[in-house]
Residue, then its C-alpha position, 0 to 999 in steps of 0.5 A: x215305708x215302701x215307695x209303694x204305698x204312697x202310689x195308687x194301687x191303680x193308675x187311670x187316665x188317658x195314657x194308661x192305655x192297652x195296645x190292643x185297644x189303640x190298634x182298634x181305634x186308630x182314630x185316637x192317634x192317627x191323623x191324616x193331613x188334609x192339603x190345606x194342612x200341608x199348604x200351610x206347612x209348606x209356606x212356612x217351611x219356604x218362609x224360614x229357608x228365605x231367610x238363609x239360615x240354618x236349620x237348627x236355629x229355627x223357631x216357632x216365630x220362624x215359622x209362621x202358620x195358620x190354622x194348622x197351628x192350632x192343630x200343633x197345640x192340641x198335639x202337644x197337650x195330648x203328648x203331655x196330658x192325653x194319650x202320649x202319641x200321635x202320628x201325623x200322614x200324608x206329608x208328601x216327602x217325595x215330592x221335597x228336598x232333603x232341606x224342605x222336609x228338615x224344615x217342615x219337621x224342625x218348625x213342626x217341632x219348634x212349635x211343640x217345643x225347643x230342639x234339643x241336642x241328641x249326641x255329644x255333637x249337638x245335633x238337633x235333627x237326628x238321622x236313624x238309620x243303619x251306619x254298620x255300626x256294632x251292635x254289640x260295642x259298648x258304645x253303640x247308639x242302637x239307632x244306628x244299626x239295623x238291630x231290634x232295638x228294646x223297649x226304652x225311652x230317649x233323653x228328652x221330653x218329647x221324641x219326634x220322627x219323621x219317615x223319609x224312606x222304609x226298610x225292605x223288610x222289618x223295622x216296624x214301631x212298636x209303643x208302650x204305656x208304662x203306666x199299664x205296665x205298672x199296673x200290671x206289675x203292682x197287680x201280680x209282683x208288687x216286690x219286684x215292681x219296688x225295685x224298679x225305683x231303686x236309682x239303677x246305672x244306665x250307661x251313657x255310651x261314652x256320651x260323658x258330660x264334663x264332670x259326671x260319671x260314665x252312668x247315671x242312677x235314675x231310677x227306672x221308675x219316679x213317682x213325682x208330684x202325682x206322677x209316674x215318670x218312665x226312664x229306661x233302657x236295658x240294654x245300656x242298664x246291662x253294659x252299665x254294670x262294666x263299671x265297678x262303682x255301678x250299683x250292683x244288680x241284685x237277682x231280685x233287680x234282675x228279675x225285675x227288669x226281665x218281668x218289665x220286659x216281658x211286659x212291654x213285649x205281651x202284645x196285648x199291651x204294646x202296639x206295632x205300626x209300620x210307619x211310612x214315607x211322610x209319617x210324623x210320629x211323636x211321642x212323650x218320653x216320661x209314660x210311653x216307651x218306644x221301640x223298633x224291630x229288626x230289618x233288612x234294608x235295601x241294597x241301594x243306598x238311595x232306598x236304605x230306611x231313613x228317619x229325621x229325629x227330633x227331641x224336644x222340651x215342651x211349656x206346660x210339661x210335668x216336674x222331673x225329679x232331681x235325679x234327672x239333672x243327671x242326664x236333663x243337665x236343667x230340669x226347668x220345663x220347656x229348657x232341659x233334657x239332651x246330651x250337651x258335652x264340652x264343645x258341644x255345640x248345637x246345629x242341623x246336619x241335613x245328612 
């Protein structure tokens, strides 16, 4: 029996959504911080830095808030069971330490769920910028170069980002619903679609939990207890075929991954925003993909585009399929998802 016919021929609700239809409506997803908010984030943030410890270890109950709180809750439920996105501006960056606004971004996160580690090192807070790593090394994390990235997902159930400082030119955000692309593909190519839930290779970049292989085969596609479920990365499914004991990629799986990405680039589905300095924007991995395009920076160092990054593990979330032990390590909601490595031991470098 085809996987197929035990999904609905079209998905419907909140996250199937078109870009062109958010640009429209930037009132879905765009909130504006009103100065009690930011009070609220600020007394909080100086609260947990009273305390003398780091950053990494900073929780929900470290962080005391008022009635932004309630905002937060609503956050995550439209994360996991709305739309998938929000971006929250007006944060005043410039006006904080690098320690303050790593504070107010990891107790934000801490109240929509628990930190999670990014790279074998255990970094909690993430910095996306350009290092002048190579792009085209097979164990490159495409963040840190200033390449157009493609449309992909990360390993953790929430993505969160906070813009300290822009590119020159370039490097806008783009997002996408993957249950719109499904959509799309079980409208016109239903035996391609099919094989995006083939368990395909996707390289971990060296990134190699003890005791696993160098790739996992989660399928790009799941559908769960009711539940599409989105994992994807072409560039690291392409580099994962180095190995021999990948799967092979059959021209009919080829043309699957290409008509998928053909489909997160049709500007009438994807949307593209320019964050800007103070911008938090989070989005749920398991139906939205993100991306980033190109840019040229700043030849100042103090000017060059700087990001925080969080993933995070949410209460209330969706089961994950068994496959995703592969790269989750659990897959209990509110504790799974990251890169944990031997060694690999969690904190927040604040540069």
């Amino acid at each position: 029996m085809s996987i197929l016919e035990t999904i609905p021929a079209k998905l419907i609700g909140p996250s199937v959504w078109t870009g062109k239809d958010m640009m429209a409506n930037p009132l879905d997803w765009l909130t504006t911080l009103t100065p009690d908010g930011i009070a609220d984030l600020e007394q909080a943030a100086k609260h947990y830095l009273s305390l003398g410890r780091d950053i990494g270890e900073i929780t929900k109950e470290d962080f005391p808030l008022g009635k932004f709180a309630n905002h937060l809750n609503s956050l995550r439920d439209k994360l996991v069971n709305g739309i998938g996105f929000e971006v929250l501006r007006g944060l005043p960056v410039q006006d904080y330490s690098q320690e303050m606004a790593a504070a107010i971004f990891c107790g934000v996160g801490a109240h929509l769920g628990s930190a999670r580690s990014q790279n074998a090192a255990g970094h909690i807070l993430g910095h996306v910028r350009d290092i002048g790593a190579d792009a085209n090394d097979s164990n490159t994390r495409i963040y840190q170069t200033s390449e157009r990235q493609t449309f992909h997902t990360d390993s953790a159930d929430i993505v969160g980002l906070l813009c300290l400082a822009t590119a020159k030119e370039g490097g806008e955000s783009l997002l996408v619903s993957a249950e719109a692309i499904y959509n799309r593909m079980r409208a016109e190519r239903p035996d391609l679609l099919e094989r995006l839930f083939d368990p395909i290779a996707t390289d971990r970049r060296g990134e190699v939990p003890e005791g696993m292989q160098p790739f996992m085969t989660i399928p790009p596609l799941s559908w769960h207890q009711g539940k599409l479920t989105v994992f994807y990365q072409r560039q690291y499914i392409d580099s994962a075929q180095r190995f021999p004991e990948a799967m092979r990629l059959t021209k009919d799986h080829v043309a699957a991954l290409d008509m998928f990405d053909d489909l997160t680039n049709d500007p009438d589905l994807h949307m593209t925003m320019r964050l800007q300095p103070g911008d938090l924007q989070f989005v749920y991995n398991h139906s939205q993909l993100h991306d980033r395009t190109g840019y040229l920076d700043w030849p100042d160092p103090d000017k060059r585009r700087h990001l925080f990054r969080l993933w995070l593990s949410a209460d209330g979330d969706r089961e994950l399929p068994e496959s995703f032990r592969q790269r989750y390590g659990s897959i209990e909601i509110g504790n799974r998802g990251g890169i944990i490595t031997k060694g690999t031991k969690l904190h927040a470098p604040l540069d």
